[in-house]
N, C-alpha and C positions, 0 to 999 in steps of 0.2 A: 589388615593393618593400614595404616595411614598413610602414604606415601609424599613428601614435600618436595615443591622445587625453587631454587631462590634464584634472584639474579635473571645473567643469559638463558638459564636451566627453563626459568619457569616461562622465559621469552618464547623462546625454539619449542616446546612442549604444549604451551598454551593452557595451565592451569597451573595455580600456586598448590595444589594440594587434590588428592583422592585416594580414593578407598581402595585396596587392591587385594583380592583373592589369590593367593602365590601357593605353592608348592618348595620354590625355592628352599632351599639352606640356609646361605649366604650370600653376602650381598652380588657378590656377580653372576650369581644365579638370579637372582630378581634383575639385575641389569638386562641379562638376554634374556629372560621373557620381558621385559618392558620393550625393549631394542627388536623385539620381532612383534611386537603390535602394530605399527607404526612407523611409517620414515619420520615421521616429525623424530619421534622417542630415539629412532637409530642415528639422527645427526645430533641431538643434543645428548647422546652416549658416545659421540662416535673419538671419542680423545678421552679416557679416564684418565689420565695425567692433568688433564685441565679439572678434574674435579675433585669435592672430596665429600667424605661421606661422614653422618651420624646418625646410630643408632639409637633409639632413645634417649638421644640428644648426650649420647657420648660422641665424640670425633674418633675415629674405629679405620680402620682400614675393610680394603674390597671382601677380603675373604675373612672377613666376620660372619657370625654365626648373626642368622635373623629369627631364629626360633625362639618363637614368645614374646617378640618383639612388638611393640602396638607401633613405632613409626620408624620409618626411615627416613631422612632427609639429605637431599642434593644440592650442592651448592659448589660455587668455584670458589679459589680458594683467597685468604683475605690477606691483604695487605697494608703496613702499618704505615704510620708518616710522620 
């Protein structure tokens, strides 16, 4: 599946996007194995309150289901003005 990062995400991380071979279920399941590749991965996981997530570009919570899913995407969260 796809994996995206926007923002600080894809700052701290160092790419806007990649391929990712998972096991995972759900989404905090693909968090900790991203988050144990990597310290880049485990400081920009290391606050999930500071983020939020979409599934095939639904906005979804952590413990969604990512089976069968093609992306995931990471982003903090937005604010209006």
């Amino acid at each position: 599946m796809d994996v995206l990062y926007f923002a600080w995400v894809r700052e701290r991380i160092g790419l806007p996007k990649e391929a990712v071979e998972t096991e995972a279920a759900t989404v905090s399941e693909l968090v900790e194995e991203l988050k144990a590749r990597e310290e880049r991965y485990a400081v920009a996981f290391g606050d999930l309150s500071a983020l939020r997530v979409a599934v095939d570009q639904e906005l979804t919570d952590f413990d969604a289901s990512i089976r069968g899913a093609r992306e995931v995407a990471f982003f903090p969260p937005m604010t209006g003005g």
